[in-house]
Each structure stands twice: as structure tokens, then as C-alpha cells.
N, C-alpha and C positions, 0 to 999 in steps of 0.2 A: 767183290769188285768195288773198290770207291773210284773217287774220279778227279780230278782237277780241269773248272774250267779256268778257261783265261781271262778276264774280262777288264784289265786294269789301263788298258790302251787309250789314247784321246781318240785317234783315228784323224789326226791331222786333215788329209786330205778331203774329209766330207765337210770342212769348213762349219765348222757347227761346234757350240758352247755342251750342247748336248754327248755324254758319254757315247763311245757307237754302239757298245752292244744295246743301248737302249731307243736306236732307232728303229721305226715299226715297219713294219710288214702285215695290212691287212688289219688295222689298232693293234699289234703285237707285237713288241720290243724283240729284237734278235736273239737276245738271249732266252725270251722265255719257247722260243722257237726248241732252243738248244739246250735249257733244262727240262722241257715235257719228253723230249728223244730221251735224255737219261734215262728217268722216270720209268718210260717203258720198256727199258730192256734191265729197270730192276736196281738200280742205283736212285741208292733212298736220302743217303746226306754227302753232295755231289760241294767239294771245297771250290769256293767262288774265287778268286785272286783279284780285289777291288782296287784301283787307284786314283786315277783321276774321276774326278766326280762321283768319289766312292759313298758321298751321303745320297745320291739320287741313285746309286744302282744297290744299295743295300736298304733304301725305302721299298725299293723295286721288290728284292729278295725277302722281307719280309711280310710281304703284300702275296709274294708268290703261292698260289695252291691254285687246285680245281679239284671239283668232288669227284674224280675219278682218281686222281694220285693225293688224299687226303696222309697223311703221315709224312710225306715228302717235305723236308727242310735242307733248305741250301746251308752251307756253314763260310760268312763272308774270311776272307786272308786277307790283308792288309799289306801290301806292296808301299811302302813310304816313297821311295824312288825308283821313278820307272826305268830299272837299268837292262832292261832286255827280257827277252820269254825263260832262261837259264834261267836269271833272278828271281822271276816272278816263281817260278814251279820251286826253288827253294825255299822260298818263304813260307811253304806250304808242312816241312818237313817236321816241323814240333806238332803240328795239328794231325797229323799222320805217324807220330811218333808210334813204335811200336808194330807198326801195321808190314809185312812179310808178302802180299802176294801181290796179284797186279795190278796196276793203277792205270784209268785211260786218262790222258790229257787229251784236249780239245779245245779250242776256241772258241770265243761268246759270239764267234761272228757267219756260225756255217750253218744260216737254218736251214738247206734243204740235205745236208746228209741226214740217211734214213738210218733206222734200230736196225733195219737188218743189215746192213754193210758197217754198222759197230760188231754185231753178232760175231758175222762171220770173220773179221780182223780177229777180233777173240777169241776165237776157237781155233785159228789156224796159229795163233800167237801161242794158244798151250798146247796143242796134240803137236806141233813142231818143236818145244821147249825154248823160245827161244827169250831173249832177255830183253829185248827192243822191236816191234812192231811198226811199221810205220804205213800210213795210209798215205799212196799215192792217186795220182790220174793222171789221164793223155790228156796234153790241150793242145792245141793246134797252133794257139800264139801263147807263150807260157809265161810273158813278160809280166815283169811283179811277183812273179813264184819262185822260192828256193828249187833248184834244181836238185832229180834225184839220180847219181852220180856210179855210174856202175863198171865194172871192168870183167870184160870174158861175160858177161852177165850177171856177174855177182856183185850186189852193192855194197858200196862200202864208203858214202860219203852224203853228205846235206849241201849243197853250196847256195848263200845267197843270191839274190842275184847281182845286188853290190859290190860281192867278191868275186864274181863269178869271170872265170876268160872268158874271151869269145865265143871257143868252141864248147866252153860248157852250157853259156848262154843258149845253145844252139838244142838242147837236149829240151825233149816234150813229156817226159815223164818228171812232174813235180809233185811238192810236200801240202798237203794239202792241211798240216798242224795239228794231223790228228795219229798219238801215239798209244799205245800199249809197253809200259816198261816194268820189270817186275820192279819191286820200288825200293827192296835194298840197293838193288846196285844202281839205278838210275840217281839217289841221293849223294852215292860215294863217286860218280862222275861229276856231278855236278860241282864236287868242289876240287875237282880238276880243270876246269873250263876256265879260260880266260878271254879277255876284249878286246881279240890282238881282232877285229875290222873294220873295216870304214865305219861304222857305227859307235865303234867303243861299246859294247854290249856286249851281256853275257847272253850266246846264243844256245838255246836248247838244243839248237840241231847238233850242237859241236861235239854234244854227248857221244853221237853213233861214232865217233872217231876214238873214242877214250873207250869206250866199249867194245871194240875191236882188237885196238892195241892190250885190252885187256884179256883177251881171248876169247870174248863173250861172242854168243851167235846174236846175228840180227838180221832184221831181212823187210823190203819195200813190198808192199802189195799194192797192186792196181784196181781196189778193187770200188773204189769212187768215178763215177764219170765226170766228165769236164766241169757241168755246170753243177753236180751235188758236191765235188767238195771246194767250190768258189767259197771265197771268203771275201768278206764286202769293207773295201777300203775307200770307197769314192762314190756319190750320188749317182755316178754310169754304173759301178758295182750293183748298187740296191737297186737299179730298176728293171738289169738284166734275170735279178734271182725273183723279183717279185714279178713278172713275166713270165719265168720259169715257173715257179711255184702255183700261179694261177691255170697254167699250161698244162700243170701235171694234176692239179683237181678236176679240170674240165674233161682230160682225157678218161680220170677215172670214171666217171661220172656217163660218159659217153659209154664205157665199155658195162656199164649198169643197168643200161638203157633209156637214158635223158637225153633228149635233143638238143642242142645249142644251133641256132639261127647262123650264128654269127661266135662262132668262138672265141676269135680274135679281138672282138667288142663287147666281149662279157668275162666279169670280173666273179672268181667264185674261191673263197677263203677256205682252208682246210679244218675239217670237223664239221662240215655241212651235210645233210642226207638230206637227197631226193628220189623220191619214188617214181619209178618203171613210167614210161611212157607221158612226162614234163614236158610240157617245151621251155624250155628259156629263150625270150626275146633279146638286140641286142642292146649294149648297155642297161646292162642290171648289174645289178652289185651286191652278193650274198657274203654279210659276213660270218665268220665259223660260231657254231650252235644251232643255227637254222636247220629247222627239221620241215621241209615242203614233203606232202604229200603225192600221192598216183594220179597219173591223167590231169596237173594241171595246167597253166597257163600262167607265165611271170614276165612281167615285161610288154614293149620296150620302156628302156628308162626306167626301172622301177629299183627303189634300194629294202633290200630286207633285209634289215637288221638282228644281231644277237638278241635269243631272247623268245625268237619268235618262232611258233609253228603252225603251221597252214597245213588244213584238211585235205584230202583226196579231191579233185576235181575243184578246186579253188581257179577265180581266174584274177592276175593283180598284174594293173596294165601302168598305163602310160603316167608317169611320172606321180608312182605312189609308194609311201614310206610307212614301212611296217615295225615297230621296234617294241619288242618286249610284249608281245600282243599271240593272242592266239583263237584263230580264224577255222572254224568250221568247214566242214566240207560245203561244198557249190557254192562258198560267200565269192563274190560278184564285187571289186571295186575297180573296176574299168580305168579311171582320170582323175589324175587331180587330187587327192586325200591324203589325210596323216591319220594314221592308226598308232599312236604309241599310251600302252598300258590299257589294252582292249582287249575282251571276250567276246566275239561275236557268235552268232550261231548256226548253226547251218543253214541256208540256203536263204540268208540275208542280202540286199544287195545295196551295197555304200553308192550314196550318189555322188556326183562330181565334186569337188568342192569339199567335202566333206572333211572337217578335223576333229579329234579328239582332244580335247586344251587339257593337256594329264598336270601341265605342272603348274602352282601358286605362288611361285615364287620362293618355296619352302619344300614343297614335297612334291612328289609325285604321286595324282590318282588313279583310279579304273575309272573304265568305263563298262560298264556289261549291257550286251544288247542281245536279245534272244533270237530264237528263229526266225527263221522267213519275213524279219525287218523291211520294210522300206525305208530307206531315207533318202530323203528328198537333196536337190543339189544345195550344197554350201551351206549343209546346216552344221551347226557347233554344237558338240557337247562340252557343257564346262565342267570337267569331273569333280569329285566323284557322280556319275548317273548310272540311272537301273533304267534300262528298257524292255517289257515285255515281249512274248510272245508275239508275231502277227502285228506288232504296232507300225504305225506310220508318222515318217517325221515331213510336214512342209519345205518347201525350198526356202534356204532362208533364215529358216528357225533357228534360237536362242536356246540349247535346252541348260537352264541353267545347275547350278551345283547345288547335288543334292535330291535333284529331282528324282522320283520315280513314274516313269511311261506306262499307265496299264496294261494288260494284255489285251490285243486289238485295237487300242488308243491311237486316235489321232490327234497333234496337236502343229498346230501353224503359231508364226510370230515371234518375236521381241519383246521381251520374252517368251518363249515357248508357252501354249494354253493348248487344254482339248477341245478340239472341235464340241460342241455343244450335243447331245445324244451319239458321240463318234461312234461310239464300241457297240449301242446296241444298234443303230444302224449298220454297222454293218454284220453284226448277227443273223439278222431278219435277212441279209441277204443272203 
């Protein structure tokens, strides 16, 4: 299977200098939404079709991996003029030269179609034999979708909506630009196609006509709901799918058995795991790699960032930021903290106030602090620090970079010092 995405569009209507397939959803560009779905259903060098702003979406593409689809390389196509979606998918034809079986086309702009509703288009696309596939869905209002055009039941057209009559206007089954075409003969359409619509563009859809009158079978499947095969043309586009999208993690998430307080005011990124019996408070903000722990407590207000993973029975409350850090079971940071590039250790408890100063201007530090820590409100680590075991930090304190906190050590002040006999008083206790 190879693949052709689309990604060479401005996206006029989002008003923005930025490519569209490279606005985020959750810090994650649209299209990388729409090459990790390749990815997993097995398409390894997926042809990008780049145009406008094709040096910031092939930085993008060369940037592209994660260590679970590590061999995955996008291959970019170069669209010089953007003459319509036709144009674009021919430009594709010398870098696929040679290649006989099926090809999916798709757009850089559908992140929430799923692997498995690619799956099943594909499978019903060859146990059917047919030559043209096309992924539809019901919308209720279907304005801005090519409509899909059927007679007695049997389809046999794509219409604009630019070209479209009224009463085609009127039809709730549309394209949602997601195709399966076997690729000889979608190639040999394509240079039948011409720019007779309002646009002057060569339209992809025009193929299923040329592929009919050629005898070829082809056929619409409904098998995307309204909002997974939406494609995002407008700032109201991107905030209905990223509402959706969060929608559909929280439900998972719920049916795993995580609580959400407040669903509706909690934001939760895709590729997050939390463990059995969580609560999530409202507004918190998990974005994807977060691995939370059983039985704990997040939130309200609290952002947990990539990066990080929190222990079983962890509690991380009101208005505290976790990034790139990883939190022991029963660590305790109630209010008020930054944890970024911290080891904490089990059953530590961060007091109010509390930050980790990770960067110098140059890099970013650790911080490691051991078990059953105390720290006091609004003390600073200036990384790189080591804190033992059972230590205790003063409210207040300055621990500077560099330092090492003994095990059971107390130290108060500006700069941080140990209390004078700290460790073995409290030994003796």
C-alpha cells in the first residue's frame, strides 16, 4: 500500500501566513496527526505533496519520527502551482513510477479519521475489486463539502459545492478526500481531467466520472462519521475537531475508569495513559506521553506536560506544572509549583511555591530529590541539585546549582545551608 497526502494548500480561510496542515492541535501540527494514522495501519514512505510554505512543512517532515514508528520517512512532491487536488496527486506520478496496486490519497487536514475506518475502506475496496474507493459521511449541514451524487442508489459523481445545483446542494452524504484508487488507472484519468469550474482547477474528484465512462467500478462508503472525516478550513474548523478530539480521549479514558470532575473543562491530548481509579480535577491540561499513575489526584488548574510520568497515588493540585519530570508514588504537590526536569521520590511532599529553575540560559538541568523529602514553601532549586533521602528544605530557601542535600539534612536560607547538627538530630530522634 503507499499513500499520497495532500499538504500543499494555503488554507486561505484560517488567515494565517502559517501552511494549514502545520497548525496544532494539542503542540501537534495536523499533519503529524495524519502521518502517525499512516504509520499505523503500515504505510512506511507515505508521498507528502508540498506547496505553499513547502520549506516549513518539509523542515516539519524531516523532523518527523517517534520511537515507536522509527523507519517511517515521509517522501516530500513538489506541487510548483497550486492548480487543484488533480494537479496535485499527478505530480506524484514519476515518484510512484512503476508502482501497480493501491494507493490511498488523503488530506494533511483530517486528524481525527481513525486506522481503522482507513482499514476497513481498504479491505472492502479489494474483496469488492473495485478501481476507485471513496470515503464519505452524513453531515447534517454539509456546506463546504463536495457532494456525493448518487442515482437509484448507485453513485456515480463528486460535485463541488461551487458547481453544485441546488438540489445537489441539498444532498448530506459528502467527500470527505479520502480515496483508495488502484494507481494505474487513477494516473491514466487524471490526464483526462480538465478545469472546465468555477475554480479553473484540476479537480480529483472529476476522476470518478472518467472512471465510469471508462467502464471501471467505483463506489462511496459512509463509513466516517460527520466530525472524523471533517477537514479543517477555518479557526471554527480547528476548534470544533480539537473539542472533538479531546472529547474522544476523555471518553476513552472514562470508559478505563478515570474520573473527570468536569469534562467539559478538562483538556486531555491523545497518547496519554492513566491508571484505574484518577480523578482529574477541572481545567487541567494533559498533553500526549503522559503516563499518570492508579488512585491519583490531578488538578484543578494543573498542566502536565510531555515527558512526564506520575506514580500510583500521586496528588498534583492547583495551579502546578509538571514537564519532563518523573514523580514517585504519593509525591504530594498540592499549589503553586514548577517541576520541570525533576526526579522526585516517593512519598516527598513539594511545598507551595516551590520551583525547579531547570534552565541557564543554555541548557536544561535535573533536579533529583529522594524520598520522603520535605520541602518547605517557595524554596528554589537551581539545577543541576541532588537531594537526599528524608531531607528537609526551609521555606524560602536558595538551594543553589550544584548543590548536594545529605540524607536527612536540613538546610534553611540564601543561600541554602544545613542547619548546624541537622542530620544527627534528628537521628537521635
Amino acid at each position: 500500500m503507499e499513500a499520497i497526502v495532500l499538504a500543499a494548500g494555503k488554507g486561505t480561510r484560517m488567515k494565517s501566513e502559517r501552511p494549514k496542515v502545520l497548525h496544532e492541535i494539542f503542540e501537534r501540527p495536523l499533519l503529524d496527526y495524519v502521518l502517525a494514522t499512516l504509520a499505523d495501519i503500515g504505510v512506511k514512505r507515505p508521498n507528502v505533496v508540498v506547496g505553499y510554505g513547502a520549506e516549513e512543512v518539509c523542515s516539519f517532515l524531516r523532523k518527523w519520527k517517534t520511537d515507536s514508528r522509527l523507519g517511517v520517512r515521509a517522501t516530500a512532491v513538489w506541487q510548483q502551482d497550486q492548480k487543484g487536488t488533480g494537479h496535485a496527486v499527478a505530480c506524484c506520478e514519476k515518484s510512484l513510477a512503476g508502482f501497480k496496486g493501491d494507493l490511498l490519497v488523503i488530506p494533511g487536514d483530517v486528524p481525527l479519521v481513525k486506522g481503522q475506518t482507513l482499514i476497513d475502506l481498504i479491505r472492502v475496496h479489494r474483496t469488492s475489486d473495485l478501481t476507485a474507493s471513496v470515503l464519505s459521511s452524513l453531515r447534517v449541514d454539509p456546506t463546504g463539502y463536495g457532494r456525493i451524487l448518487r442515482a437509484g442508489g448507485r453513485f456515480y459523481a463528486i460535485r463541488e459545492e461551487m458547481d453544485a445545483s441546488n438540489s445537489e446542494r441539498g444532498v448530506q452524504e459528502v467527500n470527505t478526500g479520502v480515496y483508495v484508487f488502484k494507481a494505474p488507472s487513477l494516473f491514466q484519468a487524471l490526464r483526462k481531467i480538465r478545469p472546465v469550474n468555477q475554480k479553473k482547477e484540476y479537480y480529483l474528484t472529476d476522476t470518478i466520472e472518467v472512471l465510469i465512462k471508462n467502464g471501471r467500478r467505483v463506489e462511496a462508503f459512509p463509513f466516517a462519521s460527520g466530525i472524523e472525516g471533517m477537514g479543517i478550513n477555518s479557526r471554527r474548523d480547528l476548534s470544533e475537531v480539537i473539542d472533538a478530539m479531546k472529547t474522544r480521549e476523555i471518553q476513552y479514558h472514562e470508559q478505563h475508569g478515570v474520573t473527570f470532575v468536569a469534562s467539559d473543562q478538562t483538556f486531555v491530548a491523545p497518547g496519554v495513559q492513566i491508571g484505574r481509579d484518577t480523578i482529574i480535577y477541572p481545567w487541567t491540561y494533559i498533553e500526549s506521553g503522559v503516563k499518570i499513575g492508579r488512585h491519583c489526584k490531578i488538578g484543578p488548574f494543573a498542566k502536565i506536560r510531555k515527558g512526564t510520568v506520575i506514580g500510583d497515588a500521586a496528588e498534583i493540585g492547583s495551579f502546578v506544572e509538571v514537564t519532563r519530570s518523573r514523580l514517585g508514588e504519593k509525591v504530594v504537590a498540592k499549589h503553586l509549583a514548577y517541576l520541570g526536569d525533576a526526579v522526585v521520590g516517593t512519598g516527598t511532599n513539594v511545598g507551595a511555591g516551590t520551583i525547579t529553575a531547570n534552565f541557564d540560559g543554555k541548557r536544561k538541568h535535573q533536579t533529583r530529590i529522594g524520598k520522603k523529602v520535605l520541602i518547605g514553601s517557595n524554596t528554589v532549586f537551581v539545577a543541576p541539585v541532588a537531594v537526599g533521602d528524608g531531607a528537609q528544605t526551609g521555606a524560602g530557601c536558595v538551594v543553589t546549582g550544584g548543590s548536594k542535600i545529605k540524607k536527612g539534612e536540613v538546610v534553611v536560607g540564601v543561600p541554602a545551608r544545613p542547619l548546624k547538627n541537622s542530620v544527627a538530630k534528628k537521628r537521635r530522634k
